[in-house]
C-alpha positions as CSV (number, residue, x, y, z in Angstrom):
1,X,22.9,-15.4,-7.6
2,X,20.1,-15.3,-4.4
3,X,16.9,-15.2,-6.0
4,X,15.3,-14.2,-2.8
5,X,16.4,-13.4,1.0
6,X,14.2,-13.2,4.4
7,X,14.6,-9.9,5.6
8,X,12.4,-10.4,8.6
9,X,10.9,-13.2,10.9
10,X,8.2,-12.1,13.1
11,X,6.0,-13.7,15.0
12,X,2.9,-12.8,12.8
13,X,4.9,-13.2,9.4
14,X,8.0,-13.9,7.4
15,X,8.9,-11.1,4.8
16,X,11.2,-12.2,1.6
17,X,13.0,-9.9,-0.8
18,X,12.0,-11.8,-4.2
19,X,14.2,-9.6,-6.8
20,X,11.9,-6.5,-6.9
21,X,9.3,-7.4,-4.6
22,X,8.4,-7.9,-1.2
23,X,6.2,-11.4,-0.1
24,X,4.6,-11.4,3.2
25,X,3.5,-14.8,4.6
26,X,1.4,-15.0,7.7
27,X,2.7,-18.5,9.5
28,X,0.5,-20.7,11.0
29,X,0.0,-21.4,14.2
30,X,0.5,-24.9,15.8
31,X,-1.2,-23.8,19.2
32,X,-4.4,-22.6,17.4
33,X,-7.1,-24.9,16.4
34,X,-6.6,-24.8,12.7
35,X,-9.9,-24.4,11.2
36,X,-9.9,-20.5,13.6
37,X,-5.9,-20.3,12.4
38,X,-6.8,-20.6,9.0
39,X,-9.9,-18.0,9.4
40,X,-7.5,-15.5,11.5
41,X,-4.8,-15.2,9.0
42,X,-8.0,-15.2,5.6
43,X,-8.8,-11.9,7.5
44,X,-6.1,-10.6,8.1
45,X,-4.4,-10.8,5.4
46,X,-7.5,-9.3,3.6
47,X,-7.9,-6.7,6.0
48,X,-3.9,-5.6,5.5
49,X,-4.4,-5.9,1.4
50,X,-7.5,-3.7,1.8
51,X,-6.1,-0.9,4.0
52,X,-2.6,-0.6,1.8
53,X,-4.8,-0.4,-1.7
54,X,-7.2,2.0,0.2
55,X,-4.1,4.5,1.3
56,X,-1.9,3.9,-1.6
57,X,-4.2,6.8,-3.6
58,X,-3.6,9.2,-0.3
59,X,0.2,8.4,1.2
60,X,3.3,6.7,-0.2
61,X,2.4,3.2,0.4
62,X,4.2,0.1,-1.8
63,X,2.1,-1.1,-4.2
64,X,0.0,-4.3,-3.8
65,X,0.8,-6.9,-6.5
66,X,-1.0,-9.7,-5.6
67,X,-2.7,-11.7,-3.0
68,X,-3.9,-15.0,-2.7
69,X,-6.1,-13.5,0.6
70,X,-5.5,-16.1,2.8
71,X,-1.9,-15.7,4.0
72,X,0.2,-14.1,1.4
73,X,1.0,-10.3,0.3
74,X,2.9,-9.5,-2.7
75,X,4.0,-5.7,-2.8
76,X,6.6,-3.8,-4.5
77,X,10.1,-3.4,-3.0
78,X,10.8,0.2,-1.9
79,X,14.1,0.8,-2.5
80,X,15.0,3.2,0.0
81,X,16.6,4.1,3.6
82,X,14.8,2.6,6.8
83,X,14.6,5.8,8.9
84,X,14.5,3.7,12.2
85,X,18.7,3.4,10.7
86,X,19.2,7.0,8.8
87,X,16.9,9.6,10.2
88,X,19.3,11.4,12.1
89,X,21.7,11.6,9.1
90,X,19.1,13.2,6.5
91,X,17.1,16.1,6.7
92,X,14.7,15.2,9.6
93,X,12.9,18.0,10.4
94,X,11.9,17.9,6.2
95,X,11.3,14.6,6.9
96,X,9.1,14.7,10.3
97,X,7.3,17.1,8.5
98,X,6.6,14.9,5.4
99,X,5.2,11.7,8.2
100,X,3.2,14.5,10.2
101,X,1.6,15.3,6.5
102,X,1.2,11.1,6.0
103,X,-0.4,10.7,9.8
104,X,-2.9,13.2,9.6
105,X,-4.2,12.2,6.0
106,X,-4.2,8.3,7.4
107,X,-6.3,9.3,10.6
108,X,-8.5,11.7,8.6
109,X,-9.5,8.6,6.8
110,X,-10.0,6.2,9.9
111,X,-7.0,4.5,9.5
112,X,-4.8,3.3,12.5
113,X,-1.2,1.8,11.9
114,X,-1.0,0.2,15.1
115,X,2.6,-0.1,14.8
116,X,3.8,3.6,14.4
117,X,7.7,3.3,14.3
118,X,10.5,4.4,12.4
119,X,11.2,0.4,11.4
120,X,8.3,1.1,9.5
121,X,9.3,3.9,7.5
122,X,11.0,4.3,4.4
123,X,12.3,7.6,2.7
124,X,12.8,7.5,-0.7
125,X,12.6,10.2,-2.8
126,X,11.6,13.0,-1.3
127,X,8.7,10.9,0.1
128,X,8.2,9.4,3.5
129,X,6.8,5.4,3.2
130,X,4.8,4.0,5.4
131,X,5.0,0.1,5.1
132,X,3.6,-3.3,7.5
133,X,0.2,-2.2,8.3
134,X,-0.4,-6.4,9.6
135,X,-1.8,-4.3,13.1
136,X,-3.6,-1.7,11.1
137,X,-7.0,-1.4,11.9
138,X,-10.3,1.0,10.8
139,X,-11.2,3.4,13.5
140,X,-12.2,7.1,14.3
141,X,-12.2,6.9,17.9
142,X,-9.9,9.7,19.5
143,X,-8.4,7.0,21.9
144,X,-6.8,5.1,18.8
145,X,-5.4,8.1,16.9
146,X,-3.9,9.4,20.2
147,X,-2.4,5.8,21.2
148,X,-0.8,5.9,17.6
149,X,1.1,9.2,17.9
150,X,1.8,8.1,21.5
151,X,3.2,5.0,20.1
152,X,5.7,6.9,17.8
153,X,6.4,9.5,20.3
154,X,7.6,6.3,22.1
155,X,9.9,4.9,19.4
156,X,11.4,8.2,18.7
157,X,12.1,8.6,22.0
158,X,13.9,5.4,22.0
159,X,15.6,5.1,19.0
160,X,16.7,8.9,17.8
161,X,17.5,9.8,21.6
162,X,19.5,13.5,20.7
163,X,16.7,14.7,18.5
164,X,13.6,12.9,19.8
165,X,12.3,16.3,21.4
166,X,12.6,18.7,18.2
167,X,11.2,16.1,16.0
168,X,8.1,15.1,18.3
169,X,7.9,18.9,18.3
170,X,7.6,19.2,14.5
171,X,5.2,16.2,14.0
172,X,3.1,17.7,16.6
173,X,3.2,21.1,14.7
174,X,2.5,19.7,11.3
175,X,-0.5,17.0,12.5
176,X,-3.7,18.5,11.7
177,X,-6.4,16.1,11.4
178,X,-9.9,16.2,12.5
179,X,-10.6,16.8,16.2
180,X,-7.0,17.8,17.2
181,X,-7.5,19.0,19.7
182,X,-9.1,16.4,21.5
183,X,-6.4,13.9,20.3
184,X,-4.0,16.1,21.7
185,X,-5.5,16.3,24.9
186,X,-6.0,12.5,24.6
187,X,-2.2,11.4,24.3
188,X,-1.6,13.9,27.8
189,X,-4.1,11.6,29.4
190,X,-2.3,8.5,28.2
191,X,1.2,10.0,29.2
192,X,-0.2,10.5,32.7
193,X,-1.8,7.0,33.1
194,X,1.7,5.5,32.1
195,X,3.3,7.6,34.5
196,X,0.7,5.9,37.3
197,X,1.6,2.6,36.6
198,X,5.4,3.2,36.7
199,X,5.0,4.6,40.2
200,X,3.6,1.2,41.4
Protein backbone atom coordinates (compact mmCIF):
# COMPACT_ATOMS: atom_id res chain seq x y z
CA UNK A 1 0.00 0.00 0.00
CA UNK A 2 1.39 3.80 -0.96
CA UNK A 3 1.76 5.46 2.17
CA UNK A 4 1.90 8.78 0.51
CA UNK A 5 1.81 10.28 -3.30
CA UNK A 6 2.92 13.84 -4.70
CA UNK A 7 -0.02 15.30 -6.06
CA UNK A 8 1.68 18.48 -7.23
CA UNK A 9 5.27 19.97 -8.06
CA UNK A 10 5.42 23.54 -8.33
CA UNK A 11 7.94 25.78 -8.52
CA UNK A 12 7.38 27.28 -4.90
CA UNK A 13 6.40 23.76 -3.31
CA UNK A 14 5.83 20.09 -3.51
CA UNK A 15 2.33 18.89 -2.00
CA UNK A 16 2.10 15.03 -0.76
CA UNK A 17 -1.06 13.12 0.05
CA UNK A 18 0.15 11.37 3.45
CA UNK A 19 -3.05 9.06 4.17
CA UNK A 20 -5.38 11.79 5.49
CA UNK A 21 -3.38 14.77 5.18
CA UNK A 22 -1.94 17.15 2.95
CA UNK A 23 2.17 18.27 3.56
CA UNK A 24 3.31 21.20 1.79
CA UNK A 25 7.16 21.65 1.43
CA UNK A 26 8.63 24.87 0.16
CA UNK A 27 11.96 23.72 -1.91
CA UNK A 28 14.91 25.45 -1.76
CA UNK A 29 16.49 27.33 -3.95
CA UNK A 30 19.95 26.62 -5.47
CA UNK A 31 20.18 30.13 -7.22
CA UNK A 32 19.38 32.02 -3.97
CA UNK A 33 22.03 32.81 -1.49
CA UNK A 34 20.99 30.42 1.27
CA UNK A 35 21.04 32.36 4.38
CA UNK A 36 17.96 34.95 2.23
CA UNK A 37 16.49 31.27 0.87
CA UNK A 38 16.18 30.07 4.19
CA UNK A 39 14.64 33.51 5.55
CA UNK A 40 12.20 33.69 2.33
CA UNK A 41 10.63 30.35 2.82
CA UNK A 42 10.70 30.98 7.41
CA UNK A 43 8.24 33.74 6.20
CA UNK A 44 6.44 32.40 4.08
CA UNK A 45 5.53 29.55 5.28
CA UNK A 46 4.54 31.48 8.42
CA UNK A 47 2.75 33.99 6.65
CA UNK A 48 0.61 31.04 4.66
CA UNK A 49 0.05 29.10 8.27
CA UNK A 50 -1.18 32.42 9.71
CA UNK A 51 -3.67 33.52 6.95
CA UNK A 52 -5.25 29.70 6.64
CA UNK A 53 -5.75 29.59 10.80
CA UNK A 54 -7.03 33.24 10.54
CA UNK A 55 -9.83 32.32 7.77
CA UNK A 56 -10.51 28.88 8.82
CA UNK A 57 -13.12 30.47 11.64
CA UNK A 58 -14.71 32.64 8.55
CA UNK A 59 -14.63 30.27 5.08
CA UNK A 60 -14.14 26.59 4.51
CA UNK A 61 -10.47 26.33 4.69
CA UNK A 62 -8.45 22.76 5.55
CA UNK A 63 -7.39 22.63 8.78
CA UNK A 64 -3.73 23.41 9.89
CA UNK A 65 -2.19 20.51 11.64
CA UNK A 66 1.17 21.36 12.11
CA UNK A 67 4.01 23.44 11.11
CA UNK A 68 7.56 23.40 11.72
CA UNK A 69 7.42 27.42 10.25
CA UNK A 70 10.24 27.21 8.22
CA UNK A 71 9.25 25.24 5.15
CA UNK A 72 6.55 22.76 5.91
CA UNK A 73 2.53 22.84 6.18
CA UNK A 74 0.61 19.99 7.48
CA UNK A 75 -3.20 20.36 6.75
CA UNK A 76 -6.04 18.14 6.48
CA UNK A 77 -6.99 16.44 3.23
CA UNK A 78 -10.28 17.62 1.76
CA UNK A 79 -11.76 14.96 0.27
CA UNK A 80 -13.70 16.43 -2.36
CA UNK A 81 -14.13 17.45 -6.19
CA UNK A 82 -11.55 20.07 -7.68
CA UNK A 83 -14.00 22.42 -9.44
CA UNK A 84 -11.19 23.56 -11.90
CA UNK A 85 -12.33 19.47 -13.18
CA UNK A 86 -16.26 19.21 -12.06
CA UNK A 87 -17.85 22.59 -11.99
CA UNK A 88 -19.66 22.44 -15.04
CA UNK A 89 -21.16 19.05 -14.02
CA UNK A 90 -22.64 20.18 -10.45
CA UNK A 91 -24.77 22.76 -9.59
CA UNK A 92 -22.65 25.90 -10.44
CA UNK A 93 -24.70 28.69 -10.18
CA UNK A 94 -25.33 27.20 -6.23
CA UNK A 95 -21.86 26.82 -6.30
CA UNK A 96 -20.64 30.38 -7.72
CA UNK A 97 -22.87 31.70 -5.34
CA UNK A 98 -21.32 29.82 -2.27
CA UNK A 99 -17.32 31.31 -3.67
CA UNK A 100 -18.98 34.82 -4.16
CA UNK A 101 -20.21 34.41 -0.30
CA UNK A 102 -16.27 33.02 0.54
CA UNK A 103 -14.62 36.15 -1.55
CA UNK A 104 -16.41 38.84 -0.05
CA UNK A 105 -16.00 37.55 3.60
CA UNK A 106 -11.99 36.95 2.66
CA UNK A 107 -11.64 40.60 1.26
CA UNK A 108 -13.81 42.05 4.08
CA UNK A 109 -11.03 40.84 6.30
CA UNK A 110 -7.93 42.05 4.19
CA UNK A 111 -7.18 38.93 2.83
CA UNK A 112 -5.90 38.50 -0.87
CA UNK A 113 -5.53 34.84 -2.41
CA UNK A 114 -3.39 35.89 -5.04
CA UNK A 115 -4.09 32.89 -6.97
CA UNK A 116 -7.95 32.97 -7.43
CA UNK A 117 -8.64 29.84 -9.65
CA UNK A 118 -10.87 27.04 -9.81
CA UNK A 119 -7.49 24.55 -9.22
CA UNK A 120 -7.83 26.02 -6.07
CA UNK A 121 -11.23 25.15 -5.09
CA UNK A 122 -12.77 22.26 -3.63
CA UNK A 123 -16.57 21.44 -3.18
CA UNK A 124 -17.38 19.17 -0.70
CA UNK A 125 -20.31 19.17 1.05
CA UNK A 126 -22.34 21.70 0.24
CA UNK A 127 -19.31 23.94 0.92
CA UNK A 128 -17.07 25.65 -1.47
CA UNK A 129 -12.95 25.26 -0.20
CA UNK A 130 -10.61 27.53 -0.79
CA UNK A 131 -7.06 25.86 -0.52
CA UNK A 132 -2.98 27.13 -1.48
CA UNK A 133 -2.96 30.47 -0.15
CA UNK A 134 1.38 30.20 -0.66
CA UNK A 135 0.62 33.85 -2.77
CA UNK A 136 -1.83 35.12 -0.26
CA UNK A 137 -1.06 38.25 1.12
CA UNK A 138 -2.79 40.99 3.79
CA UNK A 139 -4.18 43.99 2.03
CA UNK A 140 -7.21 46.44 1.88
CA UNK A 141 -6.22 48.29 -1.07
CA UNK A 142 -9.08 48.37 -3.82
CA UNK A 143 -6.35 47.63 -6.57
CA UNK A 144 -5.67 44.02 -4.88
CA UNK A 145 -9.29 42.93 -4.33
CA UNK A 146 -10.15 44.03 -7.91
CA UNK A 147 -6.87 42.21 -9.45
CA UNK A 148 -8.17 39.02 -7.41
CA UNK A 149 -11.70 38.83 -8.99
CA UNK A 150 -10.04 39.86 -12.20
CA UNK A 151 -7.80 37.02 -11.76
CA UNK A 152 -10.78 34.43 -11.49
CA UNK A 153 -12.74 36.14 -14.08
CA UNK A 154 -9.62 35.13 -16.08
CA UNK A 155 -9.49 31.41 -15.13
CA UNK A 156 -13.19 31.01 -15.59
CA UNK A 157 -12.93 32.36 -18.76
CA UNK A 158 -10.34 29.93 -19.60
CA UNK A 159 -11.25 26.84 -18.16
CA UNK A 160 -15.40 26.67 -17.97
CA UNK A 161 -15.57 28.41 -21.60
CA UNK A 162 -19.70 27.59 -22.21
CA UNK A 163 -20.65 29.02 -18.85
CA UNK A 164 -17.90 31.48 -18.01
CA UNK A 165 -20.34 34.47 -18.67
CA UNK A 166 -23.46 33.37 -16.30
CA UNK A 167 -21.14 32.36 -13.66
CA UNK A 168 -18.93 35.66 -13.70
CA UNK A 169 -22.39 37.14 -13.69
CA UNK A 170 -23.53 35.41 -10.46
CA UNK A 171 -20.21 35.93 -8.55
CA UNK A 172 -20.50 39.52 -9.43
CA UNK A 173 -24.18 39.50 -8.15
CA UNK A 174 -23.44 37.78 -4.85
CA UNK A 175 -19.91 39.76 -4.01
CA UNK A 176 -20.70 42.37 -1.52
CA UNK A 177 -17.81 43.48 0.37
CA UNK A 178 -16.84 46.79 1.59
CA UNK A 179 -16.36 49.51 -1.09
CA UNK A 180 -17.92 47.61 -4.01
CA UNK A 181 -18.31 49.73 -5.84
CA UNK A 182 -15.04 51.07 -6.18
CA UNK A 183 -13.67 47.50 -6.71
CA UNK A 184 -16.01 47.20 -9.37
CA UNK A 185 -15.09 50.09 -11.11
CA UNK A 186 -11.48 49.06 -10.34
CA UNK A 187 -11.48 45.62 -12.34
CA UNK A 188 -13.12 47.85 -15.57
CA UNK A 189 -9.99 49.86 -15.39
CA UNK A 190 -7.82 46.79 -15.23
CA UNK A 191 -9.85 45.11 -18.21
CA UNK A 192 -9.19 48.29 -20.25
CA UNK A 193 -5.36 48.54 -19.47
CA UNK A 194 -5.12 44.81 -20.69
CA UNK A 195 -6.97 45.53 -23.63
CA UNK A 196 -4.04 48.45 -24.30
CA UNK A 197 -1.34 46.29 -24.08
CA UNK A 198 -2.76 43.69 -26.44
CA UNK A 199 -3.21 46.29 -29.13
CA UNK A 200 0.68 46.87 -29.13
Amino acid sequence: MIKSKVLAKGAEATITLDKDKIIKNRLKKSYRISIIDEKLRKSRTRSEAKIINKLSSIIPVPKILKTDEKQTIEMEFINGKKLSETLENLDYKKICRLIAENLTKMHDQGIIHGDLTTSNMIFQENKVYFIDFGLAFHSQKIEDKAVDLHLLEQALEAKHFTIYQECIKIILDNYKPEKYKEIIQRIKIIESRGRYKDKY
